[in-house]
N, CA, C and O atoms as CSV, one atom per row, in Angstrom:
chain,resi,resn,atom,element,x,y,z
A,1,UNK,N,N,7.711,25.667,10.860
A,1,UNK,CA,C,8.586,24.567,10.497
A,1,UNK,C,C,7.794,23.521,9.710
A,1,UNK,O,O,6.716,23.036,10.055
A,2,UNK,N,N,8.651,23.182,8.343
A,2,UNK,CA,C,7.476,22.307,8.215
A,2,UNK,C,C,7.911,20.583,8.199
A,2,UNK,O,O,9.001,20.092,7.903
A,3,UNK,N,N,6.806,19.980,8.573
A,3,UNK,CA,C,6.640,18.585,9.189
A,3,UNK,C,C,6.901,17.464,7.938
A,3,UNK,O,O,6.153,17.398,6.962
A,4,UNK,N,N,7.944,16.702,8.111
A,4,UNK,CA,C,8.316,15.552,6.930
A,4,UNK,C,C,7.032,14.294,7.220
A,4,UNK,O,O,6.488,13.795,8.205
A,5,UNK,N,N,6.950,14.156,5.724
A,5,UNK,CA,C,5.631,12.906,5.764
A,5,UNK,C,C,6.575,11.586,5.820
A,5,UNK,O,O,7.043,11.234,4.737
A,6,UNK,N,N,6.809,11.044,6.631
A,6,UNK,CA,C,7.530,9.526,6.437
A,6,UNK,C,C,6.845,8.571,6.085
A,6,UNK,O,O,5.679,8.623,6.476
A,7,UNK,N,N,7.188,7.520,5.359
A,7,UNK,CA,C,6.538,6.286,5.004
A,7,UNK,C,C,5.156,5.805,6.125
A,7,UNK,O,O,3.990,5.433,5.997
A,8,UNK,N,N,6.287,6.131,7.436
A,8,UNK,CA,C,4.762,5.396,8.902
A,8,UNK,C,C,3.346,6.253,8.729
A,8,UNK,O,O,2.236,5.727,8.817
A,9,UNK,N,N,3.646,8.085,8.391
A,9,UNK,CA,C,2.480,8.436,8.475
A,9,UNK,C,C,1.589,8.016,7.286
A,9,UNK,O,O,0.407,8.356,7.338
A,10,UNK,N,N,2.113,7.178,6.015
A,10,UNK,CA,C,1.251,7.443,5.233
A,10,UNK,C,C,0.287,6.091,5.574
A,10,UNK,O,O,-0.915,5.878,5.413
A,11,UNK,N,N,1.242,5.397,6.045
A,11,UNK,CA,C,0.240,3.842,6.373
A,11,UNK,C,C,-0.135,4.187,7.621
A,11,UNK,O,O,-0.917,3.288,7.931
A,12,UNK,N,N,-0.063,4.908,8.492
A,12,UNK,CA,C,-1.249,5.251,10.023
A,12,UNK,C,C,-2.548,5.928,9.308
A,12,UNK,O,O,-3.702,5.576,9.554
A,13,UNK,N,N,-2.165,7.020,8.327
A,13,UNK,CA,C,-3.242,7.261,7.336
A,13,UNK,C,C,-4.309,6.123,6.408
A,13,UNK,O,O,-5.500,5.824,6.318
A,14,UNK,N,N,-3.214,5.823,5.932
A,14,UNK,CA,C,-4.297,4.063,5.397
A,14,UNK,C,C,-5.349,3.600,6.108
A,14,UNK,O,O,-6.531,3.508,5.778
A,15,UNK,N,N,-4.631,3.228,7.431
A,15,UNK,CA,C,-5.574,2.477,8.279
A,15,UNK,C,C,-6.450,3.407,9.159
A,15,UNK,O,O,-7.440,2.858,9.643
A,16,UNK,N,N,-6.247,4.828,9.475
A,16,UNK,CA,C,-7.199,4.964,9.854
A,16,UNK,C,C,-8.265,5.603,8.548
A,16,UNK,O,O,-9.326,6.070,8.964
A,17,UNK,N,N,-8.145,5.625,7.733
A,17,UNK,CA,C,-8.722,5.729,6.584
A,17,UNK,C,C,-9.969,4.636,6.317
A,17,UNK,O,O,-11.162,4.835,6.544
A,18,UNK,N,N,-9.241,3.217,5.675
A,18,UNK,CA,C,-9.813,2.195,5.838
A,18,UNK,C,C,-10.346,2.062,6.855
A,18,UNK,O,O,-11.449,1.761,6.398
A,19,UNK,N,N,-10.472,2.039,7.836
A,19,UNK,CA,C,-10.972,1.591,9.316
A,19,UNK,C,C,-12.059,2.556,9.170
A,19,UNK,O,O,-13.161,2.020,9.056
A,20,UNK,N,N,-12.052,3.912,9.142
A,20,UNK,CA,C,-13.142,4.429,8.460
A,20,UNK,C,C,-14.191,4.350,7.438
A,20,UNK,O,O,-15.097,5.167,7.275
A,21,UNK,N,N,-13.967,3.250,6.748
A,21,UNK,CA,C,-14.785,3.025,5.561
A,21,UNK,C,C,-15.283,2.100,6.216
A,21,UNK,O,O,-16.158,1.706,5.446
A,22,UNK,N,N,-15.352,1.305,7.347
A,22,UNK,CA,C,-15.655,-0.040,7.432
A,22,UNK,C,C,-14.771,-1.297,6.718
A,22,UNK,O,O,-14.994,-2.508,6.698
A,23,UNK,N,N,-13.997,-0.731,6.312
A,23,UNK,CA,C,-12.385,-2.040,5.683
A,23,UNK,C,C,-12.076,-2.497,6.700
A,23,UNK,O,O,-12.367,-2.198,7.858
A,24,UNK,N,N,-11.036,-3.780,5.976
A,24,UNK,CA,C,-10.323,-4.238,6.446
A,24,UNK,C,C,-8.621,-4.420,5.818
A,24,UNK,O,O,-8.248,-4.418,4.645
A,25,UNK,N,N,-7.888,-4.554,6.958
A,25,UNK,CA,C,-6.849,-4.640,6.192
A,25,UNK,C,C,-5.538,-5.200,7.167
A,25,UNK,O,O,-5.314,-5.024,8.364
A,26,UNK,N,N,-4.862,-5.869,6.230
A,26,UNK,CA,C,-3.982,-6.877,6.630
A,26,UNK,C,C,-2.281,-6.703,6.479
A,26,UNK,O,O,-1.760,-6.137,5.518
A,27,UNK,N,N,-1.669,-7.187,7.400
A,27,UNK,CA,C,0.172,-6.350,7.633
A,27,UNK,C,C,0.321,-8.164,7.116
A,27,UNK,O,O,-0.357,-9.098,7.544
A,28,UNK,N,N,1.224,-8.204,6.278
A,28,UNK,CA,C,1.742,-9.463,6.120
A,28,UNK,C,C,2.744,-9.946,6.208
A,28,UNK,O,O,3.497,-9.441,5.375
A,29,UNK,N,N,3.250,-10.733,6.817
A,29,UNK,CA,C,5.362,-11.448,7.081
A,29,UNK,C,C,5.335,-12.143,6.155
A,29,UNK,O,O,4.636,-13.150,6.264
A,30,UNK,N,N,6.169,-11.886,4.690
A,30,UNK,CA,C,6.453,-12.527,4.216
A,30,UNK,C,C,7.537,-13.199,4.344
A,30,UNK,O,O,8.586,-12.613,4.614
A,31,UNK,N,N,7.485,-14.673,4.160
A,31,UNK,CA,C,8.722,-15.362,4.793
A,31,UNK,C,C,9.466,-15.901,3.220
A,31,UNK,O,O,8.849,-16.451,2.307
A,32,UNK,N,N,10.541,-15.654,3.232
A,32,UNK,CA,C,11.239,-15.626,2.124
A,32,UNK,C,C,10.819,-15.059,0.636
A,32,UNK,O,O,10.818,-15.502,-0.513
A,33,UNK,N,N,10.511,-14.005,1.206
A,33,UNK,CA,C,9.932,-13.019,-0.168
A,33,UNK,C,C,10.399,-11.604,0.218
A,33,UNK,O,O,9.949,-10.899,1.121
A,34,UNK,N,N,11.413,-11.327,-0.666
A,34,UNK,CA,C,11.427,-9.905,-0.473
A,34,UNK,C,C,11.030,-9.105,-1.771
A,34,UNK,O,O,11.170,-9.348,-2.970
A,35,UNK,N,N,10.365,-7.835,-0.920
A,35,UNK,CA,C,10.197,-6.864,-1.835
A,35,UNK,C,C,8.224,-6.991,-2.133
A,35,UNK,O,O,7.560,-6.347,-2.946
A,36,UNK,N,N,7.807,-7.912,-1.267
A,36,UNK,CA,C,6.155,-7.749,-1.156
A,36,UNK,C,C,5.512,-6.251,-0.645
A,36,UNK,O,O,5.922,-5.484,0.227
A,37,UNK,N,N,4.617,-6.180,-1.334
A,37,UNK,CA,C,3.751,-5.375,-0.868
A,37,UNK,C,C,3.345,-5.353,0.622
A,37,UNK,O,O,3.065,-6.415,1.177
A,38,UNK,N,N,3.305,-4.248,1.249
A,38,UNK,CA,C,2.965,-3.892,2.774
A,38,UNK,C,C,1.765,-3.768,3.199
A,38,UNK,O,O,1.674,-3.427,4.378
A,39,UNK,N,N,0.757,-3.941,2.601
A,39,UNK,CA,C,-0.572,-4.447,3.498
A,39,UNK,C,C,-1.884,-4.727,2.043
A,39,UNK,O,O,-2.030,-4.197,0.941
A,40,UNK,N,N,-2.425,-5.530,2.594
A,40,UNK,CA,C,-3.678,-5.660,1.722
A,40,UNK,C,C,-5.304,-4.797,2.197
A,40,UNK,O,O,-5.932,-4.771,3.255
A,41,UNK,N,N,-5.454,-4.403,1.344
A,41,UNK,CA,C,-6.637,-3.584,2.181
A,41,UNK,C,C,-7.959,-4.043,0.922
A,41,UNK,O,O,-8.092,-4.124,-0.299
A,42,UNK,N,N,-8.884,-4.290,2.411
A,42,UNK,CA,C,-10.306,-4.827,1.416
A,42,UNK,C,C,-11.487,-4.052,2.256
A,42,UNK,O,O,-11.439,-3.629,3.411
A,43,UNK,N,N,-12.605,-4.000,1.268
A,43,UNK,CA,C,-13.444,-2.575,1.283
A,43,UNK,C,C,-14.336,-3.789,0.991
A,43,UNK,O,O,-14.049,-4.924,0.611
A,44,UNK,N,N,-15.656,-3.129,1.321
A,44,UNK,CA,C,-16.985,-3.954,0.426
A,44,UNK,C,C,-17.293,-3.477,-0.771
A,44,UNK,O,O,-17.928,-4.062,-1.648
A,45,UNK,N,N,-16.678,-2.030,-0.818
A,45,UNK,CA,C,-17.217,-1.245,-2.777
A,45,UNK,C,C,-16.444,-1.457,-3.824
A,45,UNK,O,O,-16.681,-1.001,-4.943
A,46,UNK,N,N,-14.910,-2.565,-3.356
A,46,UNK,CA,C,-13.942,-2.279,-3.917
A,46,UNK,C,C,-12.966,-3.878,-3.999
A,46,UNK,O,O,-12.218,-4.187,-3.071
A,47,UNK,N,N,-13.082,-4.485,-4.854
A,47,UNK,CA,C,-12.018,-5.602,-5.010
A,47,UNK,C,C,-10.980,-5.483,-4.034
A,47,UNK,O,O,-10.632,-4.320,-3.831
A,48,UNK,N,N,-10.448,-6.277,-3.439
A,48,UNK,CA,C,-9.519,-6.609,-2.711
A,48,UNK,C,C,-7.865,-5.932,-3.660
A,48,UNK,O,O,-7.598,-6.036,-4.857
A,49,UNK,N,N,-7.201,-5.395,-2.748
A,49,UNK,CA,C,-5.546,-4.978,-3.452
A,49,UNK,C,C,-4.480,-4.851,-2.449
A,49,UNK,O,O,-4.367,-4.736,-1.229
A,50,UNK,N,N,-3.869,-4.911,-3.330
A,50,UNK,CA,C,-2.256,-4.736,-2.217
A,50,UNK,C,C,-1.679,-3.524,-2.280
A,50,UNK,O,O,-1.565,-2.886,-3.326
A,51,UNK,N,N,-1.271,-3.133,-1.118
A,51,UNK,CA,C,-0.301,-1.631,-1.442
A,51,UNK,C,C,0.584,-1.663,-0.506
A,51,UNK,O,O,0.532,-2.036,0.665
A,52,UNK,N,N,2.001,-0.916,-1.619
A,52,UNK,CA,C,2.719,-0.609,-1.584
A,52,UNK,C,C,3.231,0.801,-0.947
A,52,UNK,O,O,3.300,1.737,-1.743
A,53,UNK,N,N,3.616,1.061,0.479
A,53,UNK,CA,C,3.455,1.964,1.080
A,53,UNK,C,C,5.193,2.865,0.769
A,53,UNK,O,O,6.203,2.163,0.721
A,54,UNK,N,N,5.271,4.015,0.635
A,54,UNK,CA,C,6.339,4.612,0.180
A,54,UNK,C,C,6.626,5.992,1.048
A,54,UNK,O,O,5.528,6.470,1.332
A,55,UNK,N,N,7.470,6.632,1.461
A,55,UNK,CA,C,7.814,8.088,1.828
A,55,UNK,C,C,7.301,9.348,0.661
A,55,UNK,O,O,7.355,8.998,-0.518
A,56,UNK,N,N,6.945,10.395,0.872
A,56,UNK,CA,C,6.807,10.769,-0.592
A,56,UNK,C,C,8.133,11.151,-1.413
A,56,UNK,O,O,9.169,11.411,-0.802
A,57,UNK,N,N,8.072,11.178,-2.866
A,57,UNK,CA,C,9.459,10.918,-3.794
A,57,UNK,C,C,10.122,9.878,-3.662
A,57,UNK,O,O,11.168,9.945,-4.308
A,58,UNK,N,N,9.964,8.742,-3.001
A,58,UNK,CA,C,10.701,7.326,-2.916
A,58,UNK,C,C,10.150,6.522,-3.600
A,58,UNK,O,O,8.972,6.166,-3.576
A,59,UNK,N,N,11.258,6.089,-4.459
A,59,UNK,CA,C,10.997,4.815,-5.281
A,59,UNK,C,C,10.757,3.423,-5.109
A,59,UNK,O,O,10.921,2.950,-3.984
A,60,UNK,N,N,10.395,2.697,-6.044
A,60,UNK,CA,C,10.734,1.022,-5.398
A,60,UNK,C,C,12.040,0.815,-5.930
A,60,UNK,O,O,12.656,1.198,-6.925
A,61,UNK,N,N,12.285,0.012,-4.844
A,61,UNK,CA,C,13.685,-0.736,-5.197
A,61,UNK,C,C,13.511,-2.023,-6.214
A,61,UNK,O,O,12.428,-2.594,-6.344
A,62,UNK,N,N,14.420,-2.319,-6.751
A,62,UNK,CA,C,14.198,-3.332,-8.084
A,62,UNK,C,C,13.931,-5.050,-7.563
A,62,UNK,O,O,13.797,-5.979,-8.359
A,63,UNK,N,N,13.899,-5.176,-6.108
A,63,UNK,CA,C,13.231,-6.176,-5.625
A,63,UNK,C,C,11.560,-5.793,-5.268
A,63,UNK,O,O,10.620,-6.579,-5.142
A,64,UNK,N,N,11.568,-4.626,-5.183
A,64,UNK,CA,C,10.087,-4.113,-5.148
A,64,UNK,C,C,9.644,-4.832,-6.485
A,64,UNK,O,O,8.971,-5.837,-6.709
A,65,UNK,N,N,10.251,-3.973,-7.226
A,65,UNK,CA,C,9.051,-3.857,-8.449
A,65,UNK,C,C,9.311,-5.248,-9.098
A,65,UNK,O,O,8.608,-5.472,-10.084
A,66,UNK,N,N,10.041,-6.064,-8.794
A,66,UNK,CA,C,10.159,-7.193,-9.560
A,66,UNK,C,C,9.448,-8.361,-8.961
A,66,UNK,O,O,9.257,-9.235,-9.807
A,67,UNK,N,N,9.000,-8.655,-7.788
A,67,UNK,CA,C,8.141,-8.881,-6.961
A,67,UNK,C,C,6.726,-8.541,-7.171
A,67,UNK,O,O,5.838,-9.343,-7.461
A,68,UNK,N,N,6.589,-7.156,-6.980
A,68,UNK,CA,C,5.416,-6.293,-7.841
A,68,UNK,C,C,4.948,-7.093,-9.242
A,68,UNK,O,O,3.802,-7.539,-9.187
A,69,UNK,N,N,5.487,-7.269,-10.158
A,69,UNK,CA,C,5.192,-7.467,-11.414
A,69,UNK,C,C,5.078,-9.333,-11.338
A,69,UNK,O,O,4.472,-10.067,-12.118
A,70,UNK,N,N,5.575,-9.566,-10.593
A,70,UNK,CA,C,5.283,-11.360,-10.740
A,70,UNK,C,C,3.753,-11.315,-9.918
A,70,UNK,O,O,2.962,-12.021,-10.543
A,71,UNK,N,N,3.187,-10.758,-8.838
A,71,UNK,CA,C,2.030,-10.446,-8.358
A,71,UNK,C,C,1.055,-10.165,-9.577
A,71,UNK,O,O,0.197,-10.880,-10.094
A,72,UNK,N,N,1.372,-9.213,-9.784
A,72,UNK,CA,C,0.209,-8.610,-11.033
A,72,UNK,C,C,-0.033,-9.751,-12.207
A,72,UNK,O,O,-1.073,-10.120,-12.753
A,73,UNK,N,N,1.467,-10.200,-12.390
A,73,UNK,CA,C,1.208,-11.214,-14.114
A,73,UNK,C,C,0.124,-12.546,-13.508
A,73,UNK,O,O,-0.645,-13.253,-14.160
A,74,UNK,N,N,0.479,-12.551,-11.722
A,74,UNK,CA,C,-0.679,-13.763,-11.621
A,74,UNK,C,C,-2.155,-13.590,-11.020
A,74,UNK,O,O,-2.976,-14.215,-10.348
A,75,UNK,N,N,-2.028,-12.628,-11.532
A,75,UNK,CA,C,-3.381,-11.329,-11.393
A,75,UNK,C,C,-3.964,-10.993,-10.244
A,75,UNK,O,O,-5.159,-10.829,-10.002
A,76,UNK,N,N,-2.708,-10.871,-9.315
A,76,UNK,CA,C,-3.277,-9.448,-7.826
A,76,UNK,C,C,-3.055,-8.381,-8.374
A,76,UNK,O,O,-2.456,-8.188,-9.432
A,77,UNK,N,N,-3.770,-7.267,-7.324
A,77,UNK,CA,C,-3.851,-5.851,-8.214
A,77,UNK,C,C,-2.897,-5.011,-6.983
A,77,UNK,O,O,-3.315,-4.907,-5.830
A,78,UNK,N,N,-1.895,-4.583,-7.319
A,78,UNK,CA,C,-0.723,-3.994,-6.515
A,78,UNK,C,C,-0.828,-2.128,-6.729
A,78,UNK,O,O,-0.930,-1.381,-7.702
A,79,UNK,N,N,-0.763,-1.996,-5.659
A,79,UNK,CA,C,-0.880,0.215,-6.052
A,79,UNK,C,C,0.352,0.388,-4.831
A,79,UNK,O,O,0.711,-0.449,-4.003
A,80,UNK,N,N,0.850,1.798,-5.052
A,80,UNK,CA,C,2.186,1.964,-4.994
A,80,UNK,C,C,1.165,3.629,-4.249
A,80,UNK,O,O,0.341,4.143,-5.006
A,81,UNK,N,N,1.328,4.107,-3.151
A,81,UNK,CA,C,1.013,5.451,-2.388
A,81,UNK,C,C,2.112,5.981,-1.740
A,81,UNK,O,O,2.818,5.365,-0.942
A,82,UNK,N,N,2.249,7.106,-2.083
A,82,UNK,CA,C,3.456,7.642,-1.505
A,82,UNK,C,C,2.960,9.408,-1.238
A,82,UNK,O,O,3.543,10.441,-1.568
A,83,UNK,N,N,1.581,9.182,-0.470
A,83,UNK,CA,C,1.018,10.908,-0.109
A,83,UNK,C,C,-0.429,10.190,0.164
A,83,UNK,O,O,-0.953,9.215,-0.375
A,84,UNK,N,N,-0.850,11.023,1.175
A,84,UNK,CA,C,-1.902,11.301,1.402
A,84,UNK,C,C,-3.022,10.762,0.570
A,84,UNK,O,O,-3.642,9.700,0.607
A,85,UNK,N,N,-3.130,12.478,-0.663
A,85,UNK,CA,C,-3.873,11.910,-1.734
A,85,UNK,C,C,-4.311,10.647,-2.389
A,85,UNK,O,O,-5.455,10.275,-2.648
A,86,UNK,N,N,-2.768,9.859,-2.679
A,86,UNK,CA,C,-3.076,8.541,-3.219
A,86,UNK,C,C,-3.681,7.648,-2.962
A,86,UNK,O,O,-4.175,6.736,-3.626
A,87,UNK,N,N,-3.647,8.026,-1.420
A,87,UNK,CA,C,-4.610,7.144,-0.779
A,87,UNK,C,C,-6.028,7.545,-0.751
A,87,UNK,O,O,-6.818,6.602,-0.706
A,88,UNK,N,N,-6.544,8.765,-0.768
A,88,UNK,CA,C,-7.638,9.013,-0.893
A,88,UNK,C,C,-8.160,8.487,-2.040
A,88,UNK,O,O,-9.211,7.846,-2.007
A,89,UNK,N,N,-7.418,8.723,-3.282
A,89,UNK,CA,C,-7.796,8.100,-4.886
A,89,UNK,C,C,-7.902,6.834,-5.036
A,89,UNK,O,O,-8.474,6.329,-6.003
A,90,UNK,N,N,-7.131,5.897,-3.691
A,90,UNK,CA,C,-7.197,4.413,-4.194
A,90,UNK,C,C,-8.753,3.533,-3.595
A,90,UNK,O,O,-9.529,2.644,-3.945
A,91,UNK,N,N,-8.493,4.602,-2.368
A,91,UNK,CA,C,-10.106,4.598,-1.680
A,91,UNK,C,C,-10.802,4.807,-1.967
A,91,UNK,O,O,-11.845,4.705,-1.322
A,92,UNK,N,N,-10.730,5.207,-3.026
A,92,UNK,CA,C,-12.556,5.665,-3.692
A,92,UNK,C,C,-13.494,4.443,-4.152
A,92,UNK,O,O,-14.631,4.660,-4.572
């Protein structure tokens, strides 16, 4: 049978990922902001970023990405993972 990846496993993956590197990383309540990014994760090899945690094949919704893009224009660096992999690639 095979096993669906939901959004939770990919961020239990994150963190125990990060937590493995020696990171850190942060769940944030945004209070009257929708459509923020779902955790910030900071490394010592690696600038500080935000990510965007997803199911795999799920999109952002247009409060995502519009949210997303006011972040970036005031220059945070936002990544979007939706598998495993991505997260391995953002971790590097």
């Amino acid at each position: 049978m095979l096993r669906v990846v939901r959004e939770r496993d990919i961020e239990a993956f994150l963190v125990k990922r990060v937590r493995a590197l020696g990171g850190e990383l942060r769940k944030v309540r945004w209070v009257g902001r929708c459509g923020a990014p779902d955790r910030r994760v900071m490394l010592e090899h690696k600038a500080p970023f935000w990510i965007e945690l997803k199911a795999p094949g799920k999109s952002l919704s247009p409060l995502q990405l519009r949210e997303h893009t006011r972040m970036r224009r005031l220059g945070e660096s936002v990544a979007i993972a939706d598998s495993f992999e991505t997260i391995e690639d953002l971790l590097k």
